[in-house]
MDTraj code that builds the backbone (N, CA, C; nanometers):
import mdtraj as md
import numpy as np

residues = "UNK UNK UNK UNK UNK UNK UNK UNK UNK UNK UNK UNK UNK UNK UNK UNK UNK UNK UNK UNK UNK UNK UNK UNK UNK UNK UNK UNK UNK UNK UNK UNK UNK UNK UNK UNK UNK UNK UNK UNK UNK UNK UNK UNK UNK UNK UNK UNK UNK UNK UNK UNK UNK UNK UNK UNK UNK UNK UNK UNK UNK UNK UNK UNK UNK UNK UNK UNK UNK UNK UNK UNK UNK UNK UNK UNK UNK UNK UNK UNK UNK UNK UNK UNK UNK UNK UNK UNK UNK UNK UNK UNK UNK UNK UNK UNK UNK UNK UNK".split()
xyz = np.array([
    [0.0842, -0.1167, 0.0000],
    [0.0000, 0.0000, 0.0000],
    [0.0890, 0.1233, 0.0000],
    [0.0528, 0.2497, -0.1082],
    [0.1280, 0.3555, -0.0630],
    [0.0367, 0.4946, -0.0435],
    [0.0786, 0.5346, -0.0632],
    [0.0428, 0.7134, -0.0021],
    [0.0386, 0.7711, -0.1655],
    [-0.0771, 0.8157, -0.2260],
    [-0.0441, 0.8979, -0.3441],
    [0.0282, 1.0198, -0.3220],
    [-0.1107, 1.0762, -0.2356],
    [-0.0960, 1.2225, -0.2257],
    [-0.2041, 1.2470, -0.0770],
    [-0.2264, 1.3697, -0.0385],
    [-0.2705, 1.3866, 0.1446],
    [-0.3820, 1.3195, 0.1327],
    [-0.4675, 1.3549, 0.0183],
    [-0.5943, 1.3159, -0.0077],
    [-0.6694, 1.1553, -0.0588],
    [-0.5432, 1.1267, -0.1377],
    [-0.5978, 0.9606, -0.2079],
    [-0.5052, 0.8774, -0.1230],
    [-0.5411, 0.7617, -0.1355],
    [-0.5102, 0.6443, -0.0506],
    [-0.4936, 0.5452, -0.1702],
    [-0.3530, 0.4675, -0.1902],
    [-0.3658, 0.3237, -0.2313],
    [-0.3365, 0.1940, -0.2171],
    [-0.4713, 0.1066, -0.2155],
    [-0.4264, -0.0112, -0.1252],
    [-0.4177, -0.1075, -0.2385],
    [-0.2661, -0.1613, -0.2111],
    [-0.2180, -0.2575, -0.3493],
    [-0.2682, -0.4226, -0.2982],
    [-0.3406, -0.4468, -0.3484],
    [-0.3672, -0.6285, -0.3236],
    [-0.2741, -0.7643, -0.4103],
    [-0.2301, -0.8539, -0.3766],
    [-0.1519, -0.8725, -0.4007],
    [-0.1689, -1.0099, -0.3813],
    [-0.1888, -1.0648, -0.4803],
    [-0.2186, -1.2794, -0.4871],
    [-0.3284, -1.2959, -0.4681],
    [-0.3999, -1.4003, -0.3389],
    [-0.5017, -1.3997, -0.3439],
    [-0.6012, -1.3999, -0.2894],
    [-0.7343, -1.3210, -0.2940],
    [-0.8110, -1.2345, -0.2043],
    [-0.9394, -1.3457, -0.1849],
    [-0.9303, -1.4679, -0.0898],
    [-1.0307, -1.5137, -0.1077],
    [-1.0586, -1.5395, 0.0698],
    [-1.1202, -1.6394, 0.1544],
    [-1.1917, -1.6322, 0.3121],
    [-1.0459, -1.6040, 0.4055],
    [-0.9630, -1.6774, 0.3143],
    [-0.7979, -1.6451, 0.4361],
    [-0.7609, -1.5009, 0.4426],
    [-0.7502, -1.4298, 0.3263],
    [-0.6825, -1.3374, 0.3278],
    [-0.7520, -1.2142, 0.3088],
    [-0.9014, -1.2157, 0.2983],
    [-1.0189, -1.1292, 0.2804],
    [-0.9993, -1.0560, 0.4020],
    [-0.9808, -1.0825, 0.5159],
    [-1.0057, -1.0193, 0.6745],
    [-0.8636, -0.8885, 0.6901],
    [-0.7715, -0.9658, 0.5910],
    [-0.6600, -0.8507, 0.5997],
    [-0.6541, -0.7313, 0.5229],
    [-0.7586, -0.7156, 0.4177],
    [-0.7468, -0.7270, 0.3181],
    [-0.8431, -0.5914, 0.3315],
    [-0.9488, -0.6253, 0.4503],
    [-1.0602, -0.5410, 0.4929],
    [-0.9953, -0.3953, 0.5547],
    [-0.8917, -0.4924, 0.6746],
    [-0.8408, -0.4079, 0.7629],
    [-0.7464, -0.3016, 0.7036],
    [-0.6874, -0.3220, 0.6410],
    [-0.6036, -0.2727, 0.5626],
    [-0.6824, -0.1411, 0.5063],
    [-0.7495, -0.1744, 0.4142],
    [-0.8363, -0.0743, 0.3164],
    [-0.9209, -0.0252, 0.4467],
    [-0.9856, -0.0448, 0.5164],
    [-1.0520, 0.0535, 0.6494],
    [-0.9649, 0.1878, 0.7189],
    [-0.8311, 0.1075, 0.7571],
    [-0.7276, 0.1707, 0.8144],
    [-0.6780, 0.2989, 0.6818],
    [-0.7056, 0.2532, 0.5937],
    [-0.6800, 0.3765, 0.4837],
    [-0.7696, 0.4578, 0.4576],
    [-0.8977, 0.4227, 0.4621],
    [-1.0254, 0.5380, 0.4256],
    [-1.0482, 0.6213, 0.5238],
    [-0.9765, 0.5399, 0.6711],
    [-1.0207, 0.6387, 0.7902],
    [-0.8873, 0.7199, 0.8651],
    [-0.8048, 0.7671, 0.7541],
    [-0.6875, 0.8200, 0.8280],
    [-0.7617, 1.0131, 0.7828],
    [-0.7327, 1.1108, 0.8288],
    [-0.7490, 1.2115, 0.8349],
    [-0.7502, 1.2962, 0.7043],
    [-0.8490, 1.3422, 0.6614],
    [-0.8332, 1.3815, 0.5333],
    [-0.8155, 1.3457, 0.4081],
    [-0.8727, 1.2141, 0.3833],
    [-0.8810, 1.1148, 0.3035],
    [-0.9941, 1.1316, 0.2503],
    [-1.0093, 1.1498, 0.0897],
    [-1.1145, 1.1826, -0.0137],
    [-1.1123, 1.0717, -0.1113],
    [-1.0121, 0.9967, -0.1399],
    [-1.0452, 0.8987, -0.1943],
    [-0.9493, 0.7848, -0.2076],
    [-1.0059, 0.6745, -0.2378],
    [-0.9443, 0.5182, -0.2020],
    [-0.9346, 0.4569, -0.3308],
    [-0.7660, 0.4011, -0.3960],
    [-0.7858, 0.3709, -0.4963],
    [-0.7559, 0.2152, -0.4428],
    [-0.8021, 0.0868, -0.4551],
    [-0.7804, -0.0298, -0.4705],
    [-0.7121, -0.0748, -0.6279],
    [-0.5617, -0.1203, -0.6159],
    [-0.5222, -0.1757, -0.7184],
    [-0.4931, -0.2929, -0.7046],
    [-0.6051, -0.3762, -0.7972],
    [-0.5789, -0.5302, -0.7968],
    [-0.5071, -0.5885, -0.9521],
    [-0.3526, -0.5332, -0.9677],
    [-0.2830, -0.5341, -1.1001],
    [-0.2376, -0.6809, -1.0859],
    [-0.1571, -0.7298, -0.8969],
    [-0.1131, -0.8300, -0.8710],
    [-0.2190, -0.9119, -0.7947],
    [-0.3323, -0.9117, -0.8382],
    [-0.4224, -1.0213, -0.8166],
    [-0.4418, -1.1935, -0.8440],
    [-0.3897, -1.2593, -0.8054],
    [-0.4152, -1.3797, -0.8888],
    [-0.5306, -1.4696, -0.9207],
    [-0.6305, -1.4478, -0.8040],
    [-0.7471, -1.5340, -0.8051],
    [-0.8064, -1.4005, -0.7148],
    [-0.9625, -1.4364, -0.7039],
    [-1.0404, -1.3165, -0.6226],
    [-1.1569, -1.3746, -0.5858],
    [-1.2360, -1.4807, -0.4974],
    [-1.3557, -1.5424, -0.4726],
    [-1.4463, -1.4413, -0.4252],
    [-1.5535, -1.5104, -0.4117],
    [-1.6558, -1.3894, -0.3035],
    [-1.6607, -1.3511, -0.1704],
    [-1.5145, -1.4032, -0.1393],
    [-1.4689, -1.3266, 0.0061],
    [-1.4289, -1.1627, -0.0384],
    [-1.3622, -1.2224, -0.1524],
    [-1.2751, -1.0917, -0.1855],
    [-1.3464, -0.9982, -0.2220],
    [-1.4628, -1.0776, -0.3173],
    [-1.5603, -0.9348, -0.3809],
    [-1.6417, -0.8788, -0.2611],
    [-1.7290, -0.9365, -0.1602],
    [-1.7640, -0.9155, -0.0182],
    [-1.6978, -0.8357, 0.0735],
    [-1.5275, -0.8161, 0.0345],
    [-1.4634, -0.7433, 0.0720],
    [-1.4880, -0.5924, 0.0331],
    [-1.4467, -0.5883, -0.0544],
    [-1.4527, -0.4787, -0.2124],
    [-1.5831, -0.4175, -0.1669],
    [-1.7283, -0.4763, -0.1564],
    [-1.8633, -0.4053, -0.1581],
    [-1.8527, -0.3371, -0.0258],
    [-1.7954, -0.4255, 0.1026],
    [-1.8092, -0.3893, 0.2378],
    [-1.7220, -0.2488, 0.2220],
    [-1.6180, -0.2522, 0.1621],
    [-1.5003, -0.1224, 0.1607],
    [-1.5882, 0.0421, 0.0775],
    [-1.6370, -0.0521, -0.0508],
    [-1.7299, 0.0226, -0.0993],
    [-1.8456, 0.0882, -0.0070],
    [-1.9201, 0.0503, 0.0544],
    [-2.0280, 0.1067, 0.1630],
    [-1.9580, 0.1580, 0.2595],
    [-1.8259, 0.1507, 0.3296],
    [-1.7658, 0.2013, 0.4283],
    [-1.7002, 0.3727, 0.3834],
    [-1.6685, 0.3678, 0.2346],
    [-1.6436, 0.4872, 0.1833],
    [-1.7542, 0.5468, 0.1232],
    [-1.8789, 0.4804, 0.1149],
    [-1.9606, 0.6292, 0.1020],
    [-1.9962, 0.6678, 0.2235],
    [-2.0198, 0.5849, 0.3233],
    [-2.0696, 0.6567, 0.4536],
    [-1.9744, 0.7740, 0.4757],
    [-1.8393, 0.7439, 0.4920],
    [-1.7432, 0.8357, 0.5052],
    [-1.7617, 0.9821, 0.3924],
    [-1.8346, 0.9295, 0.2711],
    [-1.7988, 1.0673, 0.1695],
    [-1.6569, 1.0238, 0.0994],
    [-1.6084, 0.9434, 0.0642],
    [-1.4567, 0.8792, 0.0732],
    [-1.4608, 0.8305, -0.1103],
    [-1.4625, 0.8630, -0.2363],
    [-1.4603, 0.7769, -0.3259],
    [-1.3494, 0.6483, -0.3424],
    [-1.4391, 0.5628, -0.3896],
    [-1.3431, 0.4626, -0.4101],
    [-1.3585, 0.3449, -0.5593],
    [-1.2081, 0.3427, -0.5854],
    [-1.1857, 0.3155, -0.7383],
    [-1.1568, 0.1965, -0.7614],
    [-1.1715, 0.1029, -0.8501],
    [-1.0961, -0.0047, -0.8175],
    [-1.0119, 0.0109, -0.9614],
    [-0.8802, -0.0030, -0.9805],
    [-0.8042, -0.0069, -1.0916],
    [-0.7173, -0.1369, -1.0982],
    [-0.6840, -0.1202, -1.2319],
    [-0.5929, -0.2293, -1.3217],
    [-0.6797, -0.3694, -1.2653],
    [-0.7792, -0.4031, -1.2685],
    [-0.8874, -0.4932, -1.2424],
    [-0.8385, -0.6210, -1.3553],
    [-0.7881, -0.7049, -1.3152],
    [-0.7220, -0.8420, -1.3825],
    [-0.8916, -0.8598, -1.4877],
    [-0.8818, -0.9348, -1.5881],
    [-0.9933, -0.9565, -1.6749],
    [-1.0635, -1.0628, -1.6241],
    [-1.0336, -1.1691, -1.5246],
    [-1.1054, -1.2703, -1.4770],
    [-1.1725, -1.1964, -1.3794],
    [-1.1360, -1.1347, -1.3076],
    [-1.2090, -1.0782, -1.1909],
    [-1.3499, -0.9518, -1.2532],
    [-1.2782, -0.8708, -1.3503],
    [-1.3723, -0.7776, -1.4285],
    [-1.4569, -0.8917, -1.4712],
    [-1.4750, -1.0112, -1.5057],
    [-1.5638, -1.0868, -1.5719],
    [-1.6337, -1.1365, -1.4534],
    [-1.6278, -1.1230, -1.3489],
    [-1.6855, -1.1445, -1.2248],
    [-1.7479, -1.1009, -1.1920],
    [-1.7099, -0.9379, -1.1900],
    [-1.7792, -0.8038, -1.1390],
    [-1.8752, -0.8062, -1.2131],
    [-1.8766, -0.7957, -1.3362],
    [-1.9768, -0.7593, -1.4600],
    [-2.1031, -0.8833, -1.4553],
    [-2.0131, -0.9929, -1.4072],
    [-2.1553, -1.0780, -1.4193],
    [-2.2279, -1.1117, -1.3083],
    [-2.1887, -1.0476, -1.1670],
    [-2.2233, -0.9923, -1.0486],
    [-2.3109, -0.8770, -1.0948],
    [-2.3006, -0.7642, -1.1516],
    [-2.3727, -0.6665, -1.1565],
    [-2.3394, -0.5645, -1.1036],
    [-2.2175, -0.5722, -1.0698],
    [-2.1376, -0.4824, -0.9742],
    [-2.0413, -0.3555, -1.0336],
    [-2.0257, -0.3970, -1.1591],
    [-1.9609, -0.2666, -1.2667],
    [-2.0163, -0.1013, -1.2989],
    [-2.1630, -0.1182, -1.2202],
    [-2.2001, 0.0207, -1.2081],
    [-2.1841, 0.0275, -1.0925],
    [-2.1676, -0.0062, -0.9702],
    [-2.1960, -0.0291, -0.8265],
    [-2.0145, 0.0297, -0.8054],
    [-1.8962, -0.0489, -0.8575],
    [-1.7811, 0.0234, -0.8548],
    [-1.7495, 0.1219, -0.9777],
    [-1.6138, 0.2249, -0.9056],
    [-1.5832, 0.3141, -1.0059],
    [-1.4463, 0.2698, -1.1145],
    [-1.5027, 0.2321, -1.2318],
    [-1.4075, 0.1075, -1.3092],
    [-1.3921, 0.1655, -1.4431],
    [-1.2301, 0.1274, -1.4411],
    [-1.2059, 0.1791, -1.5564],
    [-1.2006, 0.1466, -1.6910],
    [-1.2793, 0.2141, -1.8282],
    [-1.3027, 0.0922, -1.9159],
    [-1.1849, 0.0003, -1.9819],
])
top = md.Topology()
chain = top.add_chain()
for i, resn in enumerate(residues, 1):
    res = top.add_residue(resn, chain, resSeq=i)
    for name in ("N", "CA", "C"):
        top.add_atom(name, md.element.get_by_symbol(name[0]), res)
traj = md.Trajectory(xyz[None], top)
């Protein structure tokens, strides 16, 4: 995870996001939306390898935790198995995704 800038947050995910590693995965991205002056949360899943519905359960929970906050949140470089997930979830208008 790094620091863009005062305002964005990015949390890098990295292998694979499924019931083991979903809980860290939460904490992590929480601990970033709620540091001081934080407007928006980019999730980059570039080094993703697999992503179950822990992971996407993750992703929605992070998603609802940053609008309560007012907090946008992005998900980028989205691996094509997982975008084929999202999309057939219904979830591609629900996150902010890049075409």
């Amino acid at each position: 995870m790094t620091a863009d800038d005062p305002t964005t947050r990015t949390l890098v995910i990295d292998g694979v996001v499924d019931f083991l590693s979903a809980p860290d995965v939460q904490r992590s991205g929480v601990e970033l939306l709620t540091r001081p002056g934080v407007t928006r949360l980019v999730i980059d899943l570039s080094a993703v390898k697999f992503i179950d519905s822990s992971g996407l359960s993750v992703l929605v929970y992070l998603k609802g935790r940053c609008d309560e906050r007012g907090v946008a949140l992005a998900l980028d470089n989205v691996p094509a198995r997982a975008r084929t997930l999202i999309d057939s979830l219904g979830l591609s208008t629900y996150f902010d995704l890049p075409d």
